[in-house]
C-alpha positions in Angstrom: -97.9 158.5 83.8 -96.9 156.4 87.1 -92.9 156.3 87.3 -93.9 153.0 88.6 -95.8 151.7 85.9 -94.0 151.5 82.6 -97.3 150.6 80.9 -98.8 153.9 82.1 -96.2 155.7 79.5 -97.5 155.8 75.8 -95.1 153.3 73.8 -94.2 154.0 70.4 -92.3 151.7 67.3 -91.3 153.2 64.0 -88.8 151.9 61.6 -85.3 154.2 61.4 -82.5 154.0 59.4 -82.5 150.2 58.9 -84.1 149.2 62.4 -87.2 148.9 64.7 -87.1 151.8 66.9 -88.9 151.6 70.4 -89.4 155.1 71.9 -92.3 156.9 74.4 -93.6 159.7 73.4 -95.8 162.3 75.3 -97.3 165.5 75.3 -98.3 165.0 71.3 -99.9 168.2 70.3 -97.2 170.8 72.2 -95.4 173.2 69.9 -91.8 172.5 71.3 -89.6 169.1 71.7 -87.5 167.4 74.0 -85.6 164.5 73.5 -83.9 162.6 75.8 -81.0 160.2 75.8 -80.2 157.7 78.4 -76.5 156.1 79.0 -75.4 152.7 79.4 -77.1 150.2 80.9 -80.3 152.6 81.1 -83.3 152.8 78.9 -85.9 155.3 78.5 -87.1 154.0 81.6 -84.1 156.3 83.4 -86.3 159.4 82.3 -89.0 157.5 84.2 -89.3 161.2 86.8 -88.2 163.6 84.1 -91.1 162.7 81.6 -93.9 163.5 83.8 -92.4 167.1 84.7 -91.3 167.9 81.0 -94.8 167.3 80.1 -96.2 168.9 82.6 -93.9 172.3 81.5 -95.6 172.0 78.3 -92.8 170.0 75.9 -93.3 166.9 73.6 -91.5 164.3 74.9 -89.6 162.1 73.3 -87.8 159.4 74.9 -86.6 156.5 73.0 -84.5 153.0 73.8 -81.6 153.9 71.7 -79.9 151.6 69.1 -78.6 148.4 71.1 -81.2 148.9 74.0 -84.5 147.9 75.4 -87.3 147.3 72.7 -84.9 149.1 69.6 -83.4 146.4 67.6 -79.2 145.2 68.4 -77.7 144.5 65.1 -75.1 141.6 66.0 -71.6 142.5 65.4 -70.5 140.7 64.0 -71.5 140.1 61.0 -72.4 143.9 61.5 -70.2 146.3 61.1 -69.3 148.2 63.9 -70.1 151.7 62.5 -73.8 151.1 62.9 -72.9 151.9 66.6 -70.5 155.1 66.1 -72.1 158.3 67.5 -72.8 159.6 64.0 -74.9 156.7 62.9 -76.5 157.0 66.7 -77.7 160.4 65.8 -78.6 159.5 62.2 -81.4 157.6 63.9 -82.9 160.4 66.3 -82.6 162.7 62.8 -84.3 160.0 61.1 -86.8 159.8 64.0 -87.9 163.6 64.0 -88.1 163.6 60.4 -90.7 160.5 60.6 -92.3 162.2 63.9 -92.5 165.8 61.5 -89.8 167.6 64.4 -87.7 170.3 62.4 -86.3 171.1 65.9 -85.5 169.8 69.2 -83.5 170.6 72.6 -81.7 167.4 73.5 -81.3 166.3 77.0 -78.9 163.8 77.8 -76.8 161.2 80.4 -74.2 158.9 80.3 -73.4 158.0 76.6 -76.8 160.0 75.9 -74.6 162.9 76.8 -72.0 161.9 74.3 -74.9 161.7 71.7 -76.3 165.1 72.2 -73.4 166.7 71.8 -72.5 165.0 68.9 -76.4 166.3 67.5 -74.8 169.7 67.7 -71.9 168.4 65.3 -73.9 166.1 63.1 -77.3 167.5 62.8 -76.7 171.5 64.5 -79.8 172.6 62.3 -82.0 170.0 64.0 -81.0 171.3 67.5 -82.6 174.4 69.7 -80.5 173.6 72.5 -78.4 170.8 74.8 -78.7 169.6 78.6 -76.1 167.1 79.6 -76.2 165.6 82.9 -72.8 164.4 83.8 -70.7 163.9 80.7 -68.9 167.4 79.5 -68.7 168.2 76.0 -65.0 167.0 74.5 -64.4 168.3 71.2 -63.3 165.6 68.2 -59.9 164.7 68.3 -57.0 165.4 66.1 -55.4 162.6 67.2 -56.5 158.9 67.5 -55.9 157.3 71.5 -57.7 153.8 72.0 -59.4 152.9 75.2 -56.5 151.6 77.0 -54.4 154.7 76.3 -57.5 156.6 78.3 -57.7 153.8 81.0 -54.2 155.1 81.6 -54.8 158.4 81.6 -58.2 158.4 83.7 -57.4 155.0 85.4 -61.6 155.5 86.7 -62.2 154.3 83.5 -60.4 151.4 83.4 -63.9 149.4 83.6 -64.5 151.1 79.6 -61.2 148.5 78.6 -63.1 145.7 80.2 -66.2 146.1 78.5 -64.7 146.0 75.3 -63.6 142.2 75.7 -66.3 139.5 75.2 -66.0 138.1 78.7 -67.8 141.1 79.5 -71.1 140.2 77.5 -70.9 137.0 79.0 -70.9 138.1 82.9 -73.3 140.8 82.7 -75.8 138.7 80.6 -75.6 136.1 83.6 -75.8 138.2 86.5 -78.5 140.9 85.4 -80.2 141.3 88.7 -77.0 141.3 90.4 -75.6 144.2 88.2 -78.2 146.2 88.9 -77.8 146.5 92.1 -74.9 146.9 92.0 -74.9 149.7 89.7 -77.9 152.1 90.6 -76.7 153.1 93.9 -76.8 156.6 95.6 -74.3 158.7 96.7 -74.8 158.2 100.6 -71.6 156.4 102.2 -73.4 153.5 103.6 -74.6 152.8 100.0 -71.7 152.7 98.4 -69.6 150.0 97.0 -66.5 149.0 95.2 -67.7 147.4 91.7 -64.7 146.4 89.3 -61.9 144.6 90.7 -59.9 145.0 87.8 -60.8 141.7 85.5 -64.4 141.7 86.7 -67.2 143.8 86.4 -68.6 142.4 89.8 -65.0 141.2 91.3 -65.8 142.9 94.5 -70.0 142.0 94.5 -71.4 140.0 97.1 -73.7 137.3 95.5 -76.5 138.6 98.3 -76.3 142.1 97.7 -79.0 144.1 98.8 -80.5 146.5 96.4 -80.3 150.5 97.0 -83.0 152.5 98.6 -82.7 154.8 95.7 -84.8 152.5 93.3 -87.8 150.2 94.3 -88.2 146.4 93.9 -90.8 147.5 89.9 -88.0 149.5 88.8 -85.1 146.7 89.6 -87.6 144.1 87.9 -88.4 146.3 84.9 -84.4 146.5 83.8 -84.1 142.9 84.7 -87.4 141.7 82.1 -85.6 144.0 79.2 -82.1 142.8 79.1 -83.2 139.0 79.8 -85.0 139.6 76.8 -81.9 141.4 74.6 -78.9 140.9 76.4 -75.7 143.4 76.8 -74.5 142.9 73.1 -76.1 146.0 71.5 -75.2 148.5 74.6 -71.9 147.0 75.2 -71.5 148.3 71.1 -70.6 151.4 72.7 -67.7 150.9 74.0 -66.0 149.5 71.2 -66.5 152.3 68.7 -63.3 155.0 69.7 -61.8 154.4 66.3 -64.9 154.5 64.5 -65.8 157.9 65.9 -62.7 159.3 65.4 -62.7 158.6 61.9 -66.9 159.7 61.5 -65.4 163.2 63.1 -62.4 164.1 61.3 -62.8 167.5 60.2 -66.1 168.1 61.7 -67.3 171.6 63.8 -65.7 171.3 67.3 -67.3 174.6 68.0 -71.1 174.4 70.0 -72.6 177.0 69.5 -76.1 176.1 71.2 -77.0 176.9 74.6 -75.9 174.6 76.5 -76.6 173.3 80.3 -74.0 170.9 81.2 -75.0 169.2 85.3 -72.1 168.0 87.0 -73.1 165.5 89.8 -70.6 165.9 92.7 -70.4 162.2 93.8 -69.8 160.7 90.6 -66.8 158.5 89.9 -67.5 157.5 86.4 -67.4 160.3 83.9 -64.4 162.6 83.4 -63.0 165.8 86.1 -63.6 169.0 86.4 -60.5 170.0 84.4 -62.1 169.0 81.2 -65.2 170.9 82.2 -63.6 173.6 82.6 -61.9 173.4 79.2 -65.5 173.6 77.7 -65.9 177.4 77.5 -63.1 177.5 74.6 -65.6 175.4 72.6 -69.1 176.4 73.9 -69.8 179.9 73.4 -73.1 179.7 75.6 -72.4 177.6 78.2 -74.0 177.3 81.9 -72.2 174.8 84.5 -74.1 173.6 87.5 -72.8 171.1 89.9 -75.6 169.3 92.0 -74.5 168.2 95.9 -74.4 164.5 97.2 -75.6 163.2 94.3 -74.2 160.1 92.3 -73.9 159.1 88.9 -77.7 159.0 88.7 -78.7 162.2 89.1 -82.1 161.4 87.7 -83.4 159.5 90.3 -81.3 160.1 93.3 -81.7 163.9 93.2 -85.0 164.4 91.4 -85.8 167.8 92.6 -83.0 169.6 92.4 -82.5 168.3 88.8 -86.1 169.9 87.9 -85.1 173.0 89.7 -82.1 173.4 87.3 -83.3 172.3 84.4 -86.6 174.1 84.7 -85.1 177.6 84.6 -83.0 176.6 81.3 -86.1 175.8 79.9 -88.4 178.5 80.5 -85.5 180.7 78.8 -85.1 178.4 75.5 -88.7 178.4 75.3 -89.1 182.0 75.5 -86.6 182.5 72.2 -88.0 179.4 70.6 -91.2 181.4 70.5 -90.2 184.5 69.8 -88.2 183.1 66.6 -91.6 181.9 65.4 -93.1 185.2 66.2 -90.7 186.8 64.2 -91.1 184.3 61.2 -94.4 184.4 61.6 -94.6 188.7 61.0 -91.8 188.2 58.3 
């Protein structure tokens, strides 16, 4: 496996719950699983350092393009309904994927709106679930109370980019200006790499046309997001953002408790995701819960702080693993 080289990862298709499903997958033949969920505008591809170590730590490795994304299918909507983009049918598919793959079990890793879905795998599918890393995105229990998008632009004016990507204009720009975007987007969390994205009506308002990419990524890895979303386009990811009702209504009356281990990585330097404060609410709903927060590090902790991530997450590991096997063990005498 060369992070380099996305042909040197072993690519996978299988049909789930309605669609072509594009995932990697390596490591077949260890006992325990790992599944990990990327965020928006990522693809398995953001695992690119992650898979390699995992592996090499004795895990399966699972690592798909989610629904909307990459080489998985984007139902249109319309004349799709929305719902095939709420979190619940999201995680349908990974339950549908383990079941075709012969997984009873799993620990979920996930960033960005891959956070979102793994936490929602301990509401939806708790049975299928050994345990839950999130990298950025803090657990937020389903809500008694419907708010729409703009009412949480108001409130967490950060995301006021989430309103904008709700509106078609937004398919539209991003769809023309792919290897602009990207540059844009995957930079690190050093000062002189920094810049000022939305303007307010425009994803790349405050862009200059000859922006240099980020040291943080290399010329393949810009030119491997580009070739996938020339190919598929924004429609299917951009799906996310426009399913607040739908969730709500998937989650009414569901578990709010999680009662999984859980490792939830806070990235100091990122502006995207939501404060501290409702990190810090997440001990009334997660009964084993362990908060790390990583150092000049962006929103993509993945690639800008590589190491440290490994050092965290390998720890967390070791100690799921150990009472993964030691259920079996006990199974296994009883």
């Amino acid at each position: 496996m060369d992070p380099q080289d996305p042909n040197s990862f072993r690519h996978r298709f299988s049909f789930v719950n309605g669609i072509i499903y594009h995932y990697v997958d390596q490591g077949e033949g260890h006992d325990n699983a790992i599944i990990l969920c990327h965020g928006f505008p990522d693809l398995w591809y953001g695992w690119r350092y992650q898979i390699p170590f995992l592996v090499s730590k004795g895990y399966r490795v699972i690592a798909p393009d989610l629904r909307g994304f990459g080489q998985t299918e984007s139902p249109h909507c319309p004349p799709n309904d929305i719902h095939q983009y709420g979190f619940k049918n999201i995680c349908k598919d990974l339950s549908e994927l383990m079941n075709q793959l012969n997984l009873k079990k799993a620990i979920f890793m996930g960033h960005d709106w891959g956070g979102v879905v793994v936490w929602r795998m301990c509401i939806h599918y708790p049975e299928k679930v050994h345990a839950v890393i999130s990298l950025n995105i803090p657990y937020i229990p389903p809500n008694e109370h419907y708010l729409n998008i703009e009412s949480i632009a108001e409130l967490l004016p950060n995301l006021q980019y989430q309103v904008y990507f709700t509106h078609p204009k937004a398919e539209i720009e991003l769809d023309k200006n792919l290897e602009l975007l990207f540059k844009a987007l995957f930079r690190s969390s050093k000062k002189e790499d920094r810049i000022k994205v939305f303007d307010g009506n425009s994803m790349l308002g405050n862009v200059p046309s000859n922006l240099e990419k980020s040291p943080m990524i290399t010329n393949k890895e810009l030119d491997y997001y580009v070739s996938q979303y020339k190919a598929r386009g924004f429609h299917g990811g951009l799906n996310f953002y426009k399913t607040r009702k739908v969730n709500f209504q998937d989650e009414k009356g569901a578990r709010k408790q999680i009662l999984h281990p859980a490792l939830m990585v806070k990235a100091d330097e990122d502006t995207l995701t939501p404060s501290l404060m409702v990190i810090s609410n997440m001990e009334k709903y997660c009964k084993d819960l362990t908060v790390v927060n990583i150092t000049n590090c962006s929103h993509w902790v993945m690639i800008e702080q590589t190491q440290k991530l490994h050092e965290i997450i390998g720890p967390f590991l070791d100690n799921i693993s150990q009472k993964i096997n030691a259920e079996k063990t006990f199974k296994a005498k009883f």
